[in-house]
Every structure is written in structure tokens, then in C-alpha cells.
C-alpha positions in Angstrom: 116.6 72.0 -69.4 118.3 71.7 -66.4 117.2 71.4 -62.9 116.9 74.7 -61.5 115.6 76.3 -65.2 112.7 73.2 -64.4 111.8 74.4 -60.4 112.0 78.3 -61.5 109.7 77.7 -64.3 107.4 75.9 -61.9 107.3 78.1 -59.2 106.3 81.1 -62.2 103.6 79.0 -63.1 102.2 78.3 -59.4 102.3 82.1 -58.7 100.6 83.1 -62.4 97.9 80.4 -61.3 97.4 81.9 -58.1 97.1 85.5 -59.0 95.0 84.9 -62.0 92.0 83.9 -59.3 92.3 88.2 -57.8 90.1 90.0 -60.7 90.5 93.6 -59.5 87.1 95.2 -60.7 87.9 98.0 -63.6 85.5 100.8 -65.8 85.7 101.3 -68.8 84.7 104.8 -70.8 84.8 105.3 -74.1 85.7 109.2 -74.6 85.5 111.0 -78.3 86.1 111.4 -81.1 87.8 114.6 -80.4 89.6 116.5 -82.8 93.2 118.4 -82.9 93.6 120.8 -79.8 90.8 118.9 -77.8 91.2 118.6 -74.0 89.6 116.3 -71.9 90.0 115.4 -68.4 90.0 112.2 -66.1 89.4 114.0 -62.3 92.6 116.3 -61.9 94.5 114.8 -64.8 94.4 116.5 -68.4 94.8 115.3 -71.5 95.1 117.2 -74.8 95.3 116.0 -78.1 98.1 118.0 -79.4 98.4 116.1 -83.4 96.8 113.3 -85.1 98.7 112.1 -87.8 96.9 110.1 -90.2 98.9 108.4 -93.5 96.6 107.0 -96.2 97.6 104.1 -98.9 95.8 103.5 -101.9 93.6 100.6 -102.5 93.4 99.4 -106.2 90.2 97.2 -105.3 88.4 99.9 -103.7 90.1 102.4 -105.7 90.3 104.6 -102.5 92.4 105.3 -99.6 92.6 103.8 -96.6 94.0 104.7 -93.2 97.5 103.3 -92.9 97.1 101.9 -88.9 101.1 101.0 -88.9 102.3 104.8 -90.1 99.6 106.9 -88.2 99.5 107.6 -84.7 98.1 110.6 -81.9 100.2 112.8 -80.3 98.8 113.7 -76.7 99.9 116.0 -74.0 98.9 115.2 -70.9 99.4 117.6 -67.0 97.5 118.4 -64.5 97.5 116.3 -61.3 100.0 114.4 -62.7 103.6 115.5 -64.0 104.0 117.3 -67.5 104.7 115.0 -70.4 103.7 113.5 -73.6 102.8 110.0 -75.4 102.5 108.6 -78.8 99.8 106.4 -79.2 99.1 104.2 -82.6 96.2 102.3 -82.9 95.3 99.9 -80.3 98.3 100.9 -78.1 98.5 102.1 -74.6 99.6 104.1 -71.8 99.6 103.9 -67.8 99.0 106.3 -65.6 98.4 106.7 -61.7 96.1 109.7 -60.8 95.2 111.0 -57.4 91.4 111.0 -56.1 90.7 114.3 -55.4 89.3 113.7 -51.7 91.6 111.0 -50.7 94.8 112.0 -52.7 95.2 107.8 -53.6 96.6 107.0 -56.7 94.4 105.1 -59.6 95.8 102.9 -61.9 94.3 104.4 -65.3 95.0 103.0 -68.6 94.9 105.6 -72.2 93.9 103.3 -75.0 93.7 104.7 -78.8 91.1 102.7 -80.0 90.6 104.8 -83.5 91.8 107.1 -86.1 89.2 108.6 -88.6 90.2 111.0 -91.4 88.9 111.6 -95.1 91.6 111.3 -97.9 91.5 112.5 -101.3 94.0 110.8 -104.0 95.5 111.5 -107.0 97.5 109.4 -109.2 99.8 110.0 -112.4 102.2 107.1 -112.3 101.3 106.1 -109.1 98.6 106.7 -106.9 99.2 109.4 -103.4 96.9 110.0 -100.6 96.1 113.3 -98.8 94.1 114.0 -95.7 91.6 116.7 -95.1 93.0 118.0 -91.6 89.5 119.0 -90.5 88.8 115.3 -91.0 91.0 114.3 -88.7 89.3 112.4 -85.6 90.8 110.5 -82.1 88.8 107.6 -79.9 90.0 106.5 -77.2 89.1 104.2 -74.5 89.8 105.0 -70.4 89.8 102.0 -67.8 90.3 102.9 -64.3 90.9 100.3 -61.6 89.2 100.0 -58.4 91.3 101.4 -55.5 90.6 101.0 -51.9 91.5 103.8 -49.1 91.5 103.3 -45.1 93.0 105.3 -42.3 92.9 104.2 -38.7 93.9 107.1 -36.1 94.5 104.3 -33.7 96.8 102.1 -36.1 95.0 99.0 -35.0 95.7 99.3 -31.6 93.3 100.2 -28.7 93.5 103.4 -27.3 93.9 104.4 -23.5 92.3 107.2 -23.7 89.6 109.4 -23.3 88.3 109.1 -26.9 87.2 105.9 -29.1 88.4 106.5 -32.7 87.0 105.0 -35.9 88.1 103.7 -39.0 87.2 105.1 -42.3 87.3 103.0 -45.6 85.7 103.9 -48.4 86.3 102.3 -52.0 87.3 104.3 -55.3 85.4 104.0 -58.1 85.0 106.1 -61.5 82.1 107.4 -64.1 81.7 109.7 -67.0 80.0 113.0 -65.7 80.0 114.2 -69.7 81.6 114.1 -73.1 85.2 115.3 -72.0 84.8 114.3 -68.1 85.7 111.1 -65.9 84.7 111.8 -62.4 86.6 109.7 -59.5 84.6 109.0 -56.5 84.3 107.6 -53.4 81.4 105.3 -52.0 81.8 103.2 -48.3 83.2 99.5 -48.5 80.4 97.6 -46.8 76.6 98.5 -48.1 77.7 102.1 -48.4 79.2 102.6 -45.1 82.6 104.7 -44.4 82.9 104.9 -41.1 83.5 102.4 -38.8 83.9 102.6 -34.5 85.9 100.6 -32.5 82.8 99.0 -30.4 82.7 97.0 -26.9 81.8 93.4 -27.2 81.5 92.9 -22.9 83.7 94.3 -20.3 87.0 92.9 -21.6 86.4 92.4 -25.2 86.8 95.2 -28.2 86.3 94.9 -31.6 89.0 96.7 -33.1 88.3 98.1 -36.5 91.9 98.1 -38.7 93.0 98.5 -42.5 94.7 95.4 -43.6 97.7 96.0 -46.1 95.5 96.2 -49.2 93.4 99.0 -47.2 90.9 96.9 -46.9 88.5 96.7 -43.7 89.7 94.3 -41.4 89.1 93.5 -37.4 89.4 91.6 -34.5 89.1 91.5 -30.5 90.9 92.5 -28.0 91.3 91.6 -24.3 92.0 94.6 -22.3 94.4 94.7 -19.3 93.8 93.1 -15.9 92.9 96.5 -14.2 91.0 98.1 -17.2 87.6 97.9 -18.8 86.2 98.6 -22.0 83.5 101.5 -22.2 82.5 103.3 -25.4 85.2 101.6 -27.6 88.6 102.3 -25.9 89.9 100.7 -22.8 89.9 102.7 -19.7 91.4 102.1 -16.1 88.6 101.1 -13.7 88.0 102.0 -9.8 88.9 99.1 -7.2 85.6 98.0 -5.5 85.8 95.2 -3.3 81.6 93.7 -1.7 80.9 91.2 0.4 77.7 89.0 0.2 77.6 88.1 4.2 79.6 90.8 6.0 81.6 89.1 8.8 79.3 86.2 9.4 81.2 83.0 10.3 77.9 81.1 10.3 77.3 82.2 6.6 79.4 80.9 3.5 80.1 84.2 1.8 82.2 85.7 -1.4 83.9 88.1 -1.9 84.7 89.9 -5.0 87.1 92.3 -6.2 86.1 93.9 -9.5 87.5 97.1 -11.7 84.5 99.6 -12.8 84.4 102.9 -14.6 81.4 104.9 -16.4 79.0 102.0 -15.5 80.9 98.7 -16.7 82.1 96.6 -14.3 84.5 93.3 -14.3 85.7 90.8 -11.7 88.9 90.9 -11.3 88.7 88.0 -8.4 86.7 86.2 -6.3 87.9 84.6 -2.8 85.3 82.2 -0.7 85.3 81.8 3.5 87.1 78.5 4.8 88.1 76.1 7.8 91.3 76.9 9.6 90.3 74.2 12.1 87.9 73.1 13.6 86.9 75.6 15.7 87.7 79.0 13.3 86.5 79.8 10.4 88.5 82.1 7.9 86.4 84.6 7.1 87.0 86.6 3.6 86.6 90.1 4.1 86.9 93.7 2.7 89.2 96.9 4.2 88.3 99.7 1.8 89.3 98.3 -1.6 91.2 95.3 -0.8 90.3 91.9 0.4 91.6 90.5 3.7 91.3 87.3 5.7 90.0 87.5 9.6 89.7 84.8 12.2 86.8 84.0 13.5 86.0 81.6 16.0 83.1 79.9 15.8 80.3 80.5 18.8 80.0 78.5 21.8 78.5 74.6 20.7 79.4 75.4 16.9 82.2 73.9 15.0 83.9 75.1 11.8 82.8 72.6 8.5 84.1 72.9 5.3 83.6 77.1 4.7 81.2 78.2 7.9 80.5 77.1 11.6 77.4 75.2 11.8 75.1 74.5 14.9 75.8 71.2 17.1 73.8 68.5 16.1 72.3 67.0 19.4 71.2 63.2 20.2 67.3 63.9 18.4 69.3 65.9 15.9 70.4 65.2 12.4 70.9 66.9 9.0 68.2 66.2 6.7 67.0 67.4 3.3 65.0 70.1 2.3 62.8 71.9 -0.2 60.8 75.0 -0.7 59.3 76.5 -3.9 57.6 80.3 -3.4 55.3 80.2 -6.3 53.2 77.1 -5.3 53.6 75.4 -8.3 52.1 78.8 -10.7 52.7 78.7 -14.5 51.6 82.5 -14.4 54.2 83.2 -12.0 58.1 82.8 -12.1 59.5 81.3 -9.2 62.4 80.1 -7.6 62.9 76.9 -5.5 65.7 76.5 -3.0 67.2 72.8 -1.6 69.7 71.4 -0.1 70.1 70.0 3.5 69.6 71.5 7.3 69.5 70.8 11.2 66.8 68.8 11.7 66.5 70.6 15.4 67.1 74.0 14.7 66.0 74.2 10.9 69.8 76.2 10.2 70.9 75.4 6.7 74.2 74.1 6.1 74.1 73.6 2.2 71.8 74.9 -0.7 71.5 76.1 -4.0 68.5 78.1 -6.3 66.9 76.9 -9.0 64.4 79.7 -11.0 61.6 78.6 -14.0 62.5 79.4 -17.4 61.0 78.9 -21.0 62.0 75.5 -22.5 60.1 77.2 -26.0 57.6 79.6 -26.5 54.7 77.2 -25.7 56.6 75.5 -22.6 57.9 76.4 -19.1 60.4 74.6 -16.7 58.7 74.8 -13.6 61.1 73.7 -10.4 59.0 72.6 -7.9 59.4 70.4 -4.6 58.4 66.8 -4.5 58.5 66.3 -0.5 62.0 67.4 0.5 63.5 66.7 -3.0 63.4 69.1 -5.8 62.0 68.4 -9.3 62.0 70.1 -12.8 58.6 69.7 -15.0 58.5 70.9 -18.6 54.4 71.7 -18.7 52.7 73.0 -21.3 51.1 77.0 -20.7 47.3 77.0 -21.0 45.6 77.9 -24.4 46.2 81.4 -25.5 49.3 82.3 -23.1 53.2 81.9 -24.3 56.0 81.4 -22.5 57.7 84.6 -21.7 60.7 85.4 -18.7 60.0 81.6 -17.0 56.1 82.6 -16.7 52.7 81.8 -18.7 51.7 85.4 -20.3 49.0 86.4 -22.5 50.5 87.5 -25.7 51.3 91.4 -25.9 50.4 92.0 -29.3 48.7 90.4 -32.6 51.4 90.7 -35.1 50.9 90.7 -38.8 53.8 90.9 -41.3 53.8 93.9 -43.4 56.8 94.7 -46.5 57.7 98.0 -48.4 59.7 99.0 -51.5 61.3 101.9 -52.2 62.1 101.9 -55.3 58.2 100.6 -56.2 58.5 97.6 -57.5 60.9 95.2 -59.5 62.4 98.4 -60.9 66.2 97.1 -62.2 67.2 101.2 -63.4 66.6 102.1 -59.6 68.3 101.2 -56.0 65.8 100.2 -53.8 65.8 99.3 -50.3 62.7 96.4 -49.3 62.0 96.5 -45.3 59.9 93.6 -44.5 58.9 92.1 -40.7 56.1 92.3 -38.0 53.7 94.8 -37.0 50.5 95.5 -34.2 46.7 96.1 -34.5 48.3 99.6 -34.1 50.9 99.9 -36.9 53.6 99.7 -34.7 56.3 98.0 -35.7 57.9 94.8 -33.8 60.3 93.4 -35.8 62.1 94.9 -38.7 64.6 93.4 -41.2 66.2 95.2 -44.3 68.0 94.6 -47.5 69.0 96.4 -51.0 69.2 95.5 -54.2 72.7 94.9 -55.1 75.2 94.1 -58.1 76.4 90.7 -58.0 78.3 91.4 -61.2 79.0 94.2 -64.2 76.0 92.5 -66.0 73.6 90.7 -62.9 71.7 92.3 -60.3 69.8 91.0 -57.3 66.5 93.0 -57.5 64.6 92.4 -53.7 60.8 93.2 -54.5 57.5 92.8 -52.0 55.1 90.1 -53.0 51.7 91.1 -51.1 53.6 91.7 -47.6 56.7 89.0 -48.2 60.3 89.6 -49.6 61.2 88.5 -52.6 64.6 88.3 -54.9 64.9 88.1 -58.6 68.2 88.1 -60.8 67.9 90.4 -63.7 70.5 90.8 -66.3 71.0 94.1 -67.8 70.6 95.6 -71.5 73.8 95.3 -74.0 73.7 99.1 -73.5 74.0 99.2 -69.5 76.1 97.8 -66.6 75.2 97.2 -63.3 76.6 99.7 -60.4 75.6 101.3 -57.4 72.2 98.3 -56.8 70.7 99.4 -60.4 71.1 98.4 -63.9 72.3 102.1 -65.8 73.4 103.4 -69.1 77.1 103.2 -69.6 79.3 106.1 -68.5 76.0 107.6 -66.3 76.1 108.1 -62.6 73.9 105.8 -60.6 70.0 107.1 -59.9 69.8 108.0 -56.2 66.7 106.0 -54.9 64.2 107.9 -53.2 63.9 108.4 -49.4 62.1 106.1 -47.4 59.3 106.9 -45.8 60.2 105.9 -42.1 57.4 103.5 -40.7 56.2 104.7 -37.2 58.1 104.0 -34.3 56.9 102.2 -31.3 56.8 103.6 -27.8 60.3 104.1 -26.8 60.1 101.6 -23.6 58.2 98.8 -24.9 60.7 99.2 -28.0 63.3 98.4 -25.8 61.7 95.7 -23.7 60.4 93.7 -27.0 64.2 93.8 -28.3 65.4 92.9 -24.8 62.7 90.3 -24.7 64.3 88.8 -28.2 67.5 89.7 -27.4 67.2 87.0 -24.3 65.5 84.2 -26.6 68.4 84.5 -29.2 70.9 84.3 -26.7 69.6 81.1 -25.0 69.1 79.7 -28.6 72.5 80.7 -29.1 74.1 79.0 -26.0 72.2 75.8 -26.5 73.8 75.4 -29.9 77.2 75.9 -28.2 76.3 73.6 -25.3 75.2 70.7 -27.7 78.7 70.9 -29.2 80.4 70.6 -26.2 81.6 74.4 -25.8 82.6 75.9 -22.6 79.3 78.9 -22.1 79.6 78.7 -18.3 80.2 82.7 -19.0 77.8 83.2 -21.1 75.5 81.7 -19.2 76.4 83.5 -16.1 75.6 87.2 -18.3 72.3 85.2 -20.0 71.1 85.2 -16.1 71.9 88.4 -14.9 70.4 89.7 -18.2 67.0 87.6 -17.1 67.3 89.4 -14.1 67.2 92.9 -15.3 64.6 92.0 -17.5 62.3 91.2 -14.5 63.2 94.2 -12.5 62.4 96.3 -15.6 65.9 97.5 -16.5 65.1 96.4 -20.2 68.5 98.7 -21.4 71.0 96.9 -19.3 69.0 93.2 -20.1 69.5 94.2 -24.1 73.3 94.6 -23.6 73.8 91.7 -21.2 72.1 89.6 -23.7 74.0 90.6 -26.4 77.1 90.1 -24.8 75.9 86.5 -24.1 75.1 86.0 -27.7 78.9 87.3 -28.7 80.4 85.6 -26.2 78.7 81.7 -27.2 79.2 82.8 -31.1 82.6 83.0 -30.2 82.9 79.7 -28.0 81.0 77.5 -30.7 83.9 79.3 -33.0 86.6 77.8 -31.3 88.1 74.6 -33.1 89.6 71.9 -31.0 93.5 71.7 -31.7 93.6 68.0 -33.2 90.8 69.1 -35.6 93.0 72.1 -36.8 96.2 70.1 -37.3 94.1 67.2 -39.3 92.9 70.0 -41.5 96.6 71.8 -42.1 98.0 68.2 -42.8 95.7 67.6 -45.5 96.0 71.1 -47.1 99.8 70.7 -47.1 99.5 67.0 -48.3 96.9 68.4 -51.3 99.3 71.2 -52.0 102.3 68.7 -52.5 100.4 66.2 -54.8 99.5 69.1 -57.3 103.5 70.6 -57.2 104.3 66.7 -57.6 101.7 66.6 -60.9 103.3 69.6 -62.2 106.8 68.6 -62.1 106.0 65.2 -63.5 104.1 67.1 -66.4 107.0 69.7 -67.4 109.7 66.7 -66.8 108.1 64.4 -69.7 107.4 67.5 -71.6 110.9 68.6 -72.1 112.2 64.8 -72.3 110.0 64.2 -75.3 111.3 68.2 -76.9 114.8 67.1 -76.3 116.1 70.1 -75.6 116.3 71.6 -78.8 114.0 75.2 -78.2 115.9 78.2 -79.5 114.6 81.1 -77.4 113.6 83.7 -79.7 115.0 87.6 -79.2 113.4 89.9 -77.3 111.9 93.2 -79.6 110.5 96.4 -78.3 110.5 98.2 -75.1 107.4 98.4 -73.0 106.7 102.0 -72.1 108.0 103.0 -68.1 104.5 104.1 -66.5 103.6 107.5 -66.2 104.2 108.3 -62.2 102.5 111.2 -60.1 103.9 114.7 -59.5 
């Protein structure tokens, strides 16, 4: 064999490897057995079984005849959805076609097996023996496998819109099942647990989670920065209003910021930020706003003042000198969340030159971080809350409710034939609820399904294996060829008050978050923006705008998932080099393999010829 006869017939057997690992799910139906002139139908396609012929031989040791499988074969006529034609099928043969789902117009790979031919035969023999076939005898089987077909359209082609409207994606996956005796239905059921639709959604001000279809029409997505002058709202980017504030006004004595931001329909984004300076000694630059734009003024500094490092500051006289400082406005209160401010002043006139805030937060649910001063130098304290109070917004609070877990079926039970749906979590003295989590039984193969149950008030998970006369599709073990049972609608658990809904899930929202950043801290991630949203969300919380803490918690959360995500460059490049180096040492093996192989044949195959003609695929109209 020569060289490149060697590296072709390696690279064949690299790619049969590789594709033999996608299994494309298929169903199977087993339709008949129908006689002459019978029509059945697969969706839009028909099939009609125009003439069965059946040859018999006759057997001296049965003394009977038997069907002849080689000489007999079914004529079938087939239109419809699909174009006009006809196929001879013998026993155990085949034919392809692609038919259109009905809804979605996408083509299925479906496969037309004979699997039998029954007839009776009568014989007579003088000098030798002959068969004849009763034509009322006469009988077709087949077998139909379609293939699992996936359809998704995005308006938006993966891109973000401009414009006034979000769009969504829909992908839905194409399945099949035998409605009756001489129909296979086509349908359509939502890729992930059922769902079809799917928006494009905001992750923060920048950020969008596109939804797109990949090139198998498969649900795909990923996120998006927007432009420097837009920001995202309702799932498409949209150009934001200039607004330039200023913290301090035009206040040379004051170190101020000021920031230009984009905002539209309530979302808001810095653009950028600009803090006041020195030009020399005696003028500050003060950073300013005219309308919408940020501009620079010169101030100069009042009489005795001089200009340090971004303000003018008071003279400091012979008794005078800059000392340290510290005040704390809660007085040291675990029921109470404070803040304590330090840094340094004028002895003299008691003006502040530096100085930064510090406010008490939950180290856990039992502890708080209470800043407080220790003479002129702030401190931080982890101290416990007293007995019966938790740690909640920086603060010791009683606890709001007594929760007690609490779990429903609704399919009743460990009930494999039916789709059920367990909700399981946290509930008060009153029965509303505080915490809820779902999941439903599911398939985790044709034969194996996951069967969630409730044990007292606890979820619980069992694998059962369906009969030898049922498969498992649509969360429920079912008969063969029979749609899936619909499960029965929940009953829907009553609802907490609307406001203290909101400020529980802010409240968790907030605890997840932190959790969250910690995680990403400890690893040495940048969070300093999600940290930044974490405190603004705290801050909403405590000024009652529970809506806005929820989604600047959230946006936290996404935004340190993301950072802890990121993989260092060097760590990347070690792992490519060792896939590439694994990848060569199996190609290496193989080629070694084949070589000694065909050294030790010697060359001397004779490549057999090449009989019969696979039959071209049927194609749609």
C-alpha cells in the first residue's frame, strides 16, 4: 500500500470514529399488516400498497410451501407531501425519504422498511410439486423510523437589534408517534424542558444575552457589549440621553466627580468619570457640567487657602496641624446599620482634607461587621447578633418568619406512566410560600426515566426502567406507538403578598450575590464592578426600592459568574498544548498499527468488485 492509500485510509478511520460518538435519537413504528390497495400515512406523506407479490417453493420435509423471501417483494406507491413515485421493497430492504413537518415545513429523514410478507399457499404436484397463493392471503409489515429534527428561526439573525422591539428565538425539536393503525403523526415539542420561545434578555446596562440557532438549529447564545453611547433595555440596545451631575457643584474646597452617563427608559451607564485637580498652587481645576457636557473651570482658591492635590484646603497656623479622625453614627448598635467615616482634618478649624465611608454588613447570617471608632482610628469587629436575631442588610433583626419546608407531586406519587412536576421549598405559619424550587420527571434514555417523587415534605429521585412493551418519552414510561399522557395541572400554592414577595427575593438575591463575589474574590478575579452594583443594590434595599435591589443584585451575580469564568491565558495555552500533544500520540498509534498491519499482509489483498446499486433517496416536492 502506498503512502498516501495509508494517510487516506487513516484520516477515514479518525472521522468514522468521531462521528460514531453523535447518536441522533430515532422512533421506530411498526405499521400493518395491511393488505393489497391499503393506504397509510406518515404526516402529509402517503403510502399505498399497490401489489404484494408473494412466490412460494415447496418443502419436501414439511411437505408444504413456504414463502420464497428472494422472489417476493411489495410494490408501494407513495405521494402526498412528497413527489409522486414508486418503490420495490423485498424483505428486509429499504427506502429513504425526507417529509416536511406540517407546522414547520422541515424535512425528516424517514426510513420504509418491509419487515414481512405473509400469504397462504396451496400446492399441487404431479411430477413435481407447484405453489399457489390465495390473493386474499396476501399481507405487508413494515417498519417506519423517523429521525429527530431540530427547527430554529431568529428574526434578528443573531445580531442585536437597534430598535424599538426585542425579538425572540423559537426552537422547538421534531419528534414523531403513531396516532392509529394507518397514522404517524409529526410533532413539535420546545428544546429545553418544553420551552419554544426564547427572548433576547438584558444581563446589566451593557451586556445582552443574545439568543441564536447554531448551524444544526440548535439553541445557542452569548453576550453582547453594546455601543459606547447605547444601553440595553428590554432586550435590544437602544441610544441613551447625555446626562452629565456633579457631586459638589463649583466648590473648590470640595473634591468632587463628575460623571457623564447615557440613560434611556430607566437604565443608566457611565460613560466617564472626570475628578477636580491642582493647576498650581493657588487654583484648583474644578470639573464641571454646561448642559450635557463636562468642562474644566479655574478656580482660585480663597484668601489663606492653597490648592493640594484635588481641592484648596484651609492654612494650617503655628497651633495647627492635620490630625486623624473618626466618627461612627450608630454608637456601636448591632440593631442598627451604620456607617463610620475617617480620615484626617485641621486640627484648628476641624475642615476635612481626606476621608472615606465604611458601612456594617453581614459577615453570615449569625454575624455582623460592625465598623466602629477606636479613638481617632477606625476598627472593624465581626460580633455575634444576640439570641434569636439574624443578620440581615448589616443589622441584628428578629427573624420575619418561621419557615417549614413543604413538597408536592403532581402526578401523585412515584407514578412512571405519568409526567409529573415535584415543587418542593419553604413556607410561613401562614402558608405562604418563601422559597420555591421545581423539577420534572424526565427521560434519560428510550428505556430509563428519572421519576422525582415527595418523601414526607423532601424531594426525592428514583430511576425506573420501563416494561419490554413501553419506551420512555415526554417524562413517562408509555406503550409503544401512544402519545405521551398529559399530567394534570398543578394546583398553584398561594402566593405571598406582592411587596414582601419582592423584598424576601431581593433580600436573597443580595446574599447570593455576595456569596457569589466572595468565590470570585478568593480566586483572584477582578469583582471591583460587581461589587460597586452589590452596593448600590444594598442601598435600594434599605431605602425600600426592593424592585431595583433584585435587579442590581442580579446583575452582580452575572457579572462575578462571569469574572470567576474567565481563564488566565497561560492556563489556556497549557491546556491546547496538551490536547494537541494527546491528539498527535493517538494519530501516531494509528499509523504505526496500519504500517505493521500491511507489512505483515504483504500486499497481496485483491479488492473484491463492487455489486448493486444503493437506491438515490426519495427528495421532497
Amino acid at each position: 500500500m502506498q503512502f498516501g492509500q495509508l494517510a487516506l485510509f487513516i484520516l477515514s478511520l479518525i472521522f468514522l470514529t468521531s462521528i460514531s460518538f453523535a447518536v441522533i435519537p430515532e422512533t421506530t413504528h411498526t405499521v400493518g399488516p395491511y393488505v393489497e390497495g391499503k393506504t397509510f400515512t406518515v404526516e402529509g406523506a402517503r403510502f399505498t400498497v399497490e401489489d404484494i407479490v408473494a412466490k412460494g417453493t415447496y418443502s419436501p420435509f414439511s411437505g408444504s410451501c413456504v414463502l420464497s423471501t428472494s422472489n417476493s417483494y411489495v410494490l408501494v406507491n407513495f405521494g402526498g407531501s412528497i413527489r409522486d413515485g414508486t418503490t420495490n421493497l423485498s424483505q428486509g430492504e429499504s427506502d429513504e425519504f425526507i417529509i416536511p413537518e406540517t407546522a414547520t415545513s422541515r424535512g425528516v429523514r424517514t426510513t420504509l422498511e418491509l419487515e414481512d410478507i405473509d400469504a397462504t399457499f396451496t400446492y399441487t404436484c404431479l411430477f413435481t410439486c407447484s405453489c399457489a397463493v390465495s390473493s386474499s392471503s396476501k399481507k405487508a409489515t413494515f417498519v417506519v423510523t423517523t429521525r429527530e429534527e431540530y427547527y430554529c428561526t431568529d428574526p434578528d439573525e443573531g445580531n442585536p437589534l437597534y430598535a424599538s422591539t426585542a425579538t425572540s428565538v423559537t426552537a422547538k425539536t421534531i419528534k414523531s408517534n403513531k396516532t392509529n393503525s394507518t397514522h404517524i403523526n409529526l410533532y413539535t415539542i420546545g428544546q429545553v424542558s418544553g420551552q419554544s420561545i426564547f427572548p433576547d434578555v438584558c444581563v446589566n446596562a451593557t451586556h445582552l444575552k443574545e439568543r441564536k440557532c447554531t448551524e444544526g438549529s440548535i439553541l445557542d447564545d452569548s453576550i453582547i457589549t453594546s455601543a459606547t453611547n447605547y444601553v440595553c433595555s428590554s432586550g435590544r440596545f437602544v441610544l441613551g440621553d447625555p446626562v452629565c451631575t456633579d457631586n459638589d457643584g463649583i466648590d473648590a474646597t470640595t473634591a468632587g466627580t463628575v460623571t457623564v452617563s447615557r440613560q434611556k427608559e430607566g437604565v443608566s451607564r457611565i460613560v466617564a468619570t472626570y475628578g477636580d485637580s491642582c493647576i498650581d498652587a493657588n487654583t484648583a481645576r474644578e470639573a464641571a457640567c454646561s448642559g450635557t457636557s463636562m468642562i474644566n473651570r479655574s478656580i482660585a482658591c480663597p484668601t489663606g487657602y492653597s490648592c493640594t492635590g484635588t481641592k484648596c484646603i484651609p492654612p494650617i497656623g503655628p497651633t495647627s496641624t492635620i490630625e486623624e479622625f473618626c466618627s461612627d453614627n450608630d454608637a456601636d448598635s448591632l440593631t442598627v446599620r451604620g456607617t463610620t467615616r475617617a480620615g484626617t482634618r485641621n486640627s484648628t478649624t476641624l475642615i476635612e482634607v481626606s476621608g472615606n465611608d465604611e458601612q456594617d454588613g453581614c459577615v453570615d447570617s449569625n454575624t455582623v461587621k460592625e465598623y466602629s471608632c477606636d479613638g481617632s482610628v477606625r476598627v472593624a469587629l465581626d460580633r455575634d447578633c444576640p439570641s434569636g436575631q439574624v443578620c440581615s442588610s448589616g443589622k441584628c433583626v428578629a427573624p420575619s418568619v418561621t419557615a417549614t419546608p413543604y413538597c408536592s407531586d403532581t402526578d401523585g406519587g412515584q407514578k412512571p406512566e405519568l409526567k409529573g412536576t415535584v415543587e418542593w421549598g419553604l413556607e410561613d405559619s401562614n402558608g405562604n410560600i418563601i422559597e420555591r424550587n421545581t423539577v420534572n420527571d424526565e427521560c434519560l434514555s428510550q428505556t430509563v426515566l428519572s421519576e422525582y417523587y415527595c418523601d414526607n415534605a423532601e424531594q426525592r429521585n428514583s430511576r425506573v426502567t420501563c416494561a419490554s412493551d413501553q419506551i420512555c418519552q415526554g417524562g413517562g414510561c408509555i406503550t409503544k406507538g401512544e402519545p405521551p399522557k398529559p399530567q394534570p395541572p398543578p394546583t398553584p400554592p398561594p402566593q405571598p403578598p406582592k411587596d414582601d414577595e419582592i423584598k424576601i427575593a431581593a433580600d436573597n438575591a443580595i446574599k447570593d450575590a455576595e456569596s457569589t463575589i466572595n468565590i470570585a474574590q478568593n480566586a483572584n478575579k477582578n469583582v471591583s464592578e460587581a461589587k460597586t452594583l452589590i452596593s448600590s443594590a444594598q442601598d435600594s434595599f434599605d431605602k425600600g426600592d426592593y424592585k431595583n435591589a433584585l435587579s442590581l443584585a442580579n446583575s452582580a451575580k452575572e457579572l462575578a459568574i462571569k469574572a470567576n469564568e474567565i481563564r488566565k491565558p497561560e492556563e489556556k495555552t497549557a491546556l491546547d498544548q496538551n490536547t494537541v500533544l494527546a491528539i498527535g500520540a493517538i494519530i501516531l498509534v494509528i499509523i504505526v498499527l496500519v504500517y505493521s498491519y500491511m507489512k505483515k499482509k504483504g500486499g497481496n489483498e485483491k479488492v473484491a468488485p463492487v455489486t448493486g446499486q444503493e437506491k438515490p433517496p426519495v427528495t421532497v416536492q
